[in-house]
SEZA-838932 format. One record per residue (C-alpha): residue in one letter; x, y, z. Coordinates in steps of 0.001 Angstrom, whole numbers, plus 524288, in hexadecimal, padded with zeros to 5 digits. Layout:
<fidren><resn>A</resn><east>X</east><north>Y</north><up>Z</up></fidren>
...
This chain:
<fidren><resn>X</resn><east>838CD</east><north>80906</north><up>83167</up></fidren>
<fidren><resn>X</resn><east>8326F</east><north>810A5</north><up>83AF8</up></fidren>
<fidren><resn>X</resn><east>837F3</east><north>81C9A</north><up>8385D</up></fidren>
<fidren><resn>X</resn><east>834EE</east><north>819A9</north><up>829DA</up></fidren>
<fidren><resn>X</resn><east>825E0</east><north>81B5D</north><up>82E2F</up></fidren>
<fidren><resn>X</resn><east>8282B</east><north>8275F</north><up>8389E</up></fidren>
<fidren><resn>X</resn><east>82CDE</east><north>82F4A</north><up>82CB6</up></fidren>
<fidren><resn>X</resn><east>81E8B</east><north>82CB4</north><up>82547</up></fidren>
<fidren><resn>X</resn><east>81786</east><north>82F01</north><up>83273</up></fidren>
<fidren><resn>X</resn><east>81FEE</east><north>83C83</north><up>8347C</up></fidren>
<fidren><resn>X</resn><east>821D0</east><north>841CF</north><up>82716</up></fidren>
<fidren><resn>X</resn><east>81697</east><north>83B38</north><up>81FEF</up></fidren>
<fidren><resn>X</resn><east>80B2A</east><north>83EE7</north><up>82664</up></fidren>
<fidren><resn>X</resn><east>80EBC</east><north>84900</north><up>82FD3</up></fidren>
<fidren><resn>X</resn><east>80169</east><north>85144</north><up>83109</up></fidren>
<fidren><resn>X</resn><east>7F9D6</east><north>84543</north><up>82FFE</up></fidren>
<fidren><resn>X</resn><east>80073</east><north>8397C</north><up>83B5A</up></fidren>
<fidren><resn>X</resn><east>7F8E0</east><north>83779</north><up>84644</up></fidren>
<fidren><resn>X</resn><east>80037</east><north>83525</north><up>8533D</up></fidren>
<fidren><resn>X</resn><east>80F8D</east><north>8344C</north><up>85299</up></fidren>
<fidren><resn>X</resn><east>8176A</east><north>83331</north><up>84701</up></fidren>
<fidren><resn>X</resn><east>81D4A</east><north>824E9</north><up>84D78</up></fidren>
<fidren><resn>X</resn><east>80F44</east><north>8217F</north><up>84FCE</up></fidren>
<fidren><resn>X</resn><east>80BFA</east><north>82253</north><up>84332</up></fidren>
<fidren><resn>X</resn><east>8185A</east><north>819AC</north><up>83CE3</up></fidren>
<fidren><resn>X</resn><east>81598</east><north>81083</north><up>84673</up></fidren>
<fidren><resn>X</resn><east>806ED</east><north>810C4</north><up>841E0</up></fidren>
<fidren><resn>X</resn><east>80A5F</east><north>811EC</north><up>834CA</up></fidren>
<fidren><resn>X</resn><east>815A5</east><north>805B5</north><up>83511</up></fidren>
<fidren><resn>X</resn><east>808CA</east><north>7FD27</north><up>83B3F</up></fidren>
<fidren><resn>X</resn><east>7FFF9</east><north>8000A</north><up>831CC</up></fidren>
<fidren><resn>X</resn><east>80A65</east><north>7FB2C</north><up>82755</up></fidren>
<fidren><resn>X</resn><east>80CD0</east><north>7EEA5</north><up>82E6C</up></fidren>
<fidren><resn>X</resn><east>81AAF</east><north>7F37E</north><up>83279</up></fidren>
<fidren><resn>X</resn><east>81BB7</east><north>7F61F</north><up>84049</up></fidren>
<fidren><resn>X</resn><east>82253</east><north>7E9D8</north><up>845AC</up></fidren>
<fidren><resn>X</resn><east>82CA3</east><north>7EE93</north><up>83B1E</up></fidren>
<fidren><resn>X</resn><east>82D36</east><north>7FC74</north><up>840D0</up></fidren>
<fidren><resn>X</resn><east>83B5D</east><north>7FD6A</north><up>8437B</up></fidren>
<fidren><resn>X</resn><east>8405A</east><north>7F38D</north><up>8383F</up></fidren>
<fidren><resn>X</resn><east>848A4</east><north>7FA9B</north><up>82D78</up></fidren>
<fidren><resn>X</resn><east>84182</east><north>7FD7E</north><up>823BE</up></fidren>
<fidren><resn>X</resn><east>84C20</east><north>7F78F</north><up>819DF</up></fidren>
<fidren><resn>X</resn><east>84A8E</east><north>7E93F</north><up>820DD</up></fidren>
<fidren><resn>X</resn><east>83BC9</east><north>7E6E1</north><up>81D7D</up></fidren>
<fidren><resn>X</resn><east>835EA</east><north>7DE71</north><up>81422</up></fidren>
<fidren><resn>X</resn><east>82E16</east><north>7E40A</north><up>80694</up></fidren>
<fidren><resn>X</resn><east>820D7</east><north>7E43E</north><up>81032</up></fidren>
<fidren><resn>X</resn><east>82733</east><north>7EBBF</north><up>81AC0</up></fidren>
<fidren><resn>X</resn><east>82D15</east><north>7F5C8</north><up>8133E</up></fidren>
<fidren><resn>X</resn><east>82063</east><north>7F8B2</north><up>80B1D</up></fidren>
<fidren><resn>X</resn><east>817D3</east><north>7F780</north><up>81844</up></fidren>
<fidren><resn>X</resn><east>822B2</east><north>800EC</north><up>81D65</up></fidren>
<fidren><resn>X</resn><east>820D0</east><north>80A50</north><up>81289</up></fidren>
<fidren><resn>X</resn><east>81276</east><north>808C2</north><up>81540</up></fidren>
<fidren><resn>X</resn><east>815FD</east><north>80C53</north><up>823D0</up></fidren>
<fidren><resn>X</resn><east>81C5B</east><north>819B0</north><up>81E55</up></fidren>
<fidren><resn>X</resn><east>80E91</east><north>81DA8</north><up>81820</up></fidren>
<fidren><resn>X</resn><east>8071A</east><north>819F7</north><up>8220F</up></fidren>
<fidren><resn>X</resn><east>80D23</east><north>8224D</north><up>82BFE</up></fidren>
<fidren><resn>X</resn><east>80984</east><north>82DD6</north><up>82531</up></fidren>
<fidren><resn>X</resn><east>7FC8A</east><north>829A4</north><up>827C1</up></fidren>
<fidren><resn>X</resn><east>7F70E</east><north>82B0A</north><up>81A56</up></fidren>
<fidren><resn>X</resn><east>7E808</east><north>82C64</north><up>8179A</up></fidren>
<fidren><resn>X</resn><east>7ED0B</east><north>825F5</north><up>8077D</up></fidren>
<fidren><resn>X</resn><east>7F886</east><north>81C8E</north><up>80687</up></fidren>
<fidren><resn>X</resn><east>7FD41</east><north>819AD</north><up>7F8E7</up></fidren>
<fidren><resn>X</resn><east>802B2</east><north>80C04</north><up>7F818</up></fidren>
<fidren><resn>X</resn><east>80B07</east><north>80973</north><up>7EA78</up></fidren>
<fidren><resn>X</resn><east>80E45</east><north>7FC99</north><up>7E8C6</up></fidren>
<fidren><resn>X</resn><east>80FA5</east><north>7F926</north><up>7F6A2</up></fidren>
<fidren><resn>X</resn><east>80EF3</east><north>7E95E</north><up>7F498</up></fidren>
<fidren><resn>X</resn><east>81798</east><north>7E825</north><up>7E9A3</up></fidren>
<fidren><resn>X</resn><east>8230E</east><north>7DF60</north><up>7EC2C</up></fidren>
<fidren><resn>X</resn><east>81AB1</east><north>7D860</north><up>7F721</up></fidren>
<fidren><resn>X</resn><east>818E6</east><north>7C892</north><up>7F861</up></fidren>
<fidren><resn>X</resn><east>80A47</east><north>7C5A8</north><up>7F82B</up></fidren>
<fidren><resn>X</resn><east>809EC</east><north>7C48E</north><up>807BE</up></fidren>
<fidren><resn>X</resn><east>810B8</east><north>7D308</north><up>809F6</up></fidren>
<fidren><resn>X</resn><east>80630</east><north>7D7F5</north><up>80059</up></fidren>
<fidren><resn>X</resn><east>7FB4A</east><north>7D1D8</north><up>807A0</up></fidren>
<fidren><resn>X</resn><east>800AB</east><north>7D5DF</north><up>813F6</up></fidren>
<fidren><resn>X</resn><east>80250</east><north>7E485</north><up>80ED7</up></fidren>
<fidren><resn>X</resn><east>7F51A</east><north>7E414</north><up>80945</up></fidren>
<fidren><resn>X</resn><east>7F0EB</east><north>7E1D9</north><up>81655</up></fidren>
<fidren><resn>X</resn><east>7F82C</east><north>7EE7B</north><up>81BFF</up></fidren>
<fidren><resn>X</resn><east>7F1EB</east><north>7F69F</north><up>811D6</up></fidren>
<fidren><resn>X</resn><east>7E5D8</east><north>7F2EA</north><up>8148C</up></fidren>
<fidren><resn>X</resn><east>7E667</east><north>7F791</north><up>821DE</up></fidren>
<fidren><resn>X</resn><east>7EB42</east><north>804A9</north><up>81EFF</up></fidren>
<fidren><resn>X</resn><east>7E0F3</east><north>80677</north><up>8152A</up></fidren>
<fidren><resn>X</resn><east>7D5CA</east><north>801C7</north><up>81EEB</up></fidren>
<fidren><resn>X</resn><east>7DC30</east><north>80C99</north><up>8292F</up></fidren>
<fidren><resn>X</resn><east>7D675</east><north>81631</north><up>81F3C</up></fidren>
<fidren><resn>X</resn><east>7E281</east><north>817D5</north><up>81653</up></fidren>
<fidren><resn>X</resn><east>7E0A9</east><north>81A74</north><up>8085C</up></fidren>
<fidren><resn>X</resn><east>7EA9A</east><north>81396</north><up>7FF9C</up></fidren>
<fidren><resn>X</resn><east>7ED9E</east><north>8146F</north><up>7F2A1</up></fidren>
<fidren><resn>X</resn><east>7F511</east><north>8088F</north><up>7EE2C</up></fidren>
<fidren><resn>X</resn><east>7FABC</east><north>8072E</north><up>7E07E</up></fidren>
<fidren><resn>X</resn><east>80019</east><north>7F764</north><up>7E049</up></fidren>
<fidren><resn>X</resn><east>80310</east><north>7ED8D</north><up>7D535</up></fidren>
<fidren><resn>X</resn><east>7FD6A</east><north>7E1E3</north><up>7E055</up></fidren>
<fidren><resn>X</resn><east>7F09E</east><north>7E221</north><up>7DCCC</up></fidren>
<fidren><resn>X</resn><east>7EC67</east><north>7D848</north><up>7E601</up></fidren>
<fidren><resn>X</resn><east>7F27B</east><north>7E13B</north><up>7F0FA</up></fidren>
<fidren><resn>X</resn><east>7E96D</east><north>7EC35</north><up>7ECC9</up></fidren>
<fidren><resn>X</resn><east>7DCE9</east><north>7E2C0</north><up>7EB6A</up></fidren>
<fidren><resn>X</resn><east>7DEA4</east><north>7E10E</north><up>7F963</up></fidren>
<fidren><resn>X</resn><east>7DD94</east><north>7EDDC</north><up>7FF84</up></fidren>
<fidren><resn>X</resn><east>7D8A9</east><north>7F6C8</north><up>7F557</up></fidren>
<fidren><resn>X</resn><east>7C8A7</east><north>7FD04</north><up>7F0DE</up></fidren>
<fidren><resn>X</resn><east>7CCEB</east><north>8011E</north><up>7E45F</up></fidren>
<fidren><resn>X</resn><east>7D75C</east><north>7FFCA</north><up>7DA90</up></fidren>
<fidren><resn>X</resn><east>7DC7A</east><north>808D1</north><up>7CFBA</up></fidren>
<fidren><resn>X</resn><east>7E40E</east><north>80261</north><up>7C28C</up></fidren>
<fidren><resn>X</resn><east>7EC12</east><north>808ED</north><up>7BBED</up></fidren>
<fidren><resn>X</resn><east>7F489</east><north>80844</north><up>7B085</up></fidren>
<fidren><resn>X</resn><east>80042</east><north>810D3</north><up>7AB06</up></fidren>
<fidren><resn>X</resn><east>7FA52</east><north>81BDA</north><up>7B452</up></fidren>
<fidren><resn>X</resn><east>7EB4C</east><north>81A45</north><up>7AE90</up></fidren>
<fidren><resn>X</resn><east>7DFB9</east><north>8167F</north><up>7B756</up></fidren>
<fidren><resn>X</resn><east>7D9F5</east><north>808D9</north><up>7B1C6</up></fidren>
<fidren><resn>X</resn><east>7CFFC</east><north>80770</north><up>7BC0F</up></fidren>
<fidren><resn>X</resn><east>7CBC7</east><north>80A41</north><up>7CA1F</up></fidren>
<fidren><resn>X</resn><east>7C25F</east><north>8042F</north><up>7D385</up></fidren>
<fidren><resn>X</resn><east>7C124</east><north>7F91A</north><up>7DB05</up></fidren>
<fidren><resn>X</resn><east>7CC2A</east><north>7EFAB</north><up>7D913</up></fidren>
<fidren><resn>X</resn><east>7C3C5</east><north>7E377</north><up>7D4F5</up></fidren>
<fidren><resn>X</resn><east>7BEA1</east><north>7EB90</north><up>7CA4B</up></fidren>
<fidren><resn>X</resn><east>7CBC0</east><north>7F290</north><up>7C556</up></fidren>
<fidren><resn>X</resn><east>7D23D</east><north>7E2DD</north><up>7C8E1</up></fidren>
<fidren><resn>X</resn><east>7C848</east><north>7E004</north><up>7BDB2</up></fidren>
<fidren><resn>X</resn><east>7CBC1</east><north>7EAA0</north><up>7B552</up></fidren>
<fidren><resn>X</resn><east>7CF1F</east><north>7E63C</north><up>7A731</up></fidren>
<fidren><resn>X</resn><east>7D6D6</east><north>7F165</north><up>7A3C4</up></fidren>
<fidren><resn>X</resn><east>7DEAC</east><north>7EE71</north><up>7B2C0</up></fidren>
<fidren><resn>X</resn><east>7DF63</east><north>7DFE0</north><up>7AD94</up></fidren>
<fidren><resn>X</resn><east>7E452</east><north>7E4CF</north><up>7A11D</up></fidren>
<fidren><resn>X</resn><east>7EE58</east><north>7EF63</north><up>7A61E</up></fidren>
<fidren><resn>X</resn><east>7F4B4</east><north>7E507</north><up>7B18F</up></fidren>
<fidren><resn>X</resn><east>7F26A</east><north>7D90F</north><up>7AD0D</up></fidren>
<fidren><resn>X</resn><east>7F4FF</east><north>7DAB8</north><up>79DD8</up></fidren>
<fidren><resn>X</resn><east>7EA64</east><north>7DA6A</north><up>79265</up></fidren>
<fidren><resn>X</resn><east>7E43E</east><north>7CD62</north><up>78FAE</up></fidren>
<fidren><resn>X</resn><east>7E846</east><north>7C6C1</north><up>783E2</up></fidren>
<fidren><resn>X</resn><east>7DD59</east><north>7C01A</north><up>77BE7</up></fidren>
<fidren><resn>X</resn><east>7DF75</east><north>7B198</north><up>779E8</up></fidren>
<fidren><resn>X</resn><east>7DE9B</east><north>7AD67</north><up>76B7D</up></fidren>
C-alpha cells in the first residue's frame, strides 16, 4: 500500500512536495488514518481502509483543493462518523474540498455551504440549514407532498 501512495507523492505533485517523496506518503497515509496499515495489501482492507487509502493517494500530492465524490457511500454509520472525522482535519490543515455525497448527514458535519442540484441545474446554494430548508430541495429529494383530502 505504500507504494500505492509513493506513486501520488512522485508523479502527482512533483513541483509542489515538500521534503522527500517517502516523506510525503508517509505524511500523506497519517493524515488518512492509514499508517499502522502502511505495508498491508491494499486488496486485504476493509471498505474504510480502501477509501481512506484512496484518500492517502490525493493527499500525497499535497493538494491546495481535494474533490471528494461520494467518499462515504457503502459505509456503516460508525465508518462514516469516523471518516467525517478525517475530513475534518484535512480541511482545518487549510485544504479546500469539494465534496459531492448522497449522506447528507456526512456533509452537515464538516461543511459551510451546500449546493443542490438536480438533473445538472442549480436549485439553491448557501448555508446548508437554509438550502436543508429549501422547498424546492424537499421537493426534488424527498418527493412532492400530496394534499390530504
Amino acid at each position: 500500500m505504500f507504494e500505492n501512495v509513493l506513486v501520488g507523492s512522485t508523479f502527482g505533485a512533483a513541483d509542489r512536495v515538500v521534503g522527500s517523496k517517502e516523506s510525503a506518503a508517509v505524511h500523506a497515509l497519517a493524515r488518512a488514518g492509514m499508517l499502522d496499515r502502511a505495508n498491508v495489501v491494499a486488496g486485504s482492507l476493509t471498505l474504510l481502509e480502501r477509501k481512506r487509502l484512496e484518500l492517502a493517494r490525493a493527499l500525497a500530492t499535497q493538494p491546495r483543493l481535494l474533490l471528494l465524490d461520494e467518499i462515504a457511500g457503502g459505509l456503516t454509520e460508525g465508518e462514516v462518523l469516523q471518516l467525517v472525522e478525517t475530513i475534518r482535519s484535512i480541511r482545518a490543515d487549510g485544504v479546500a474540498i469539494v465534496w459531492i455525497e448522497h449522506i447528507v448527514h456526512a456533509l452537515l458535519r464538516v461543511v459551510d455551504r451546500m449546493m443542490a442540484m438536480d438533473y445538472g441545474r442549480k436549485i439553491i446554494e448557501g448555508n446548508p440549514a437554509e438550502v436543508m430548508a429549501s422547498d424546492e430541495v424537499r421537493t426534488v429529494y424527498l418527493g412532492a407532498e400530496e394534499e390530504v383530502s
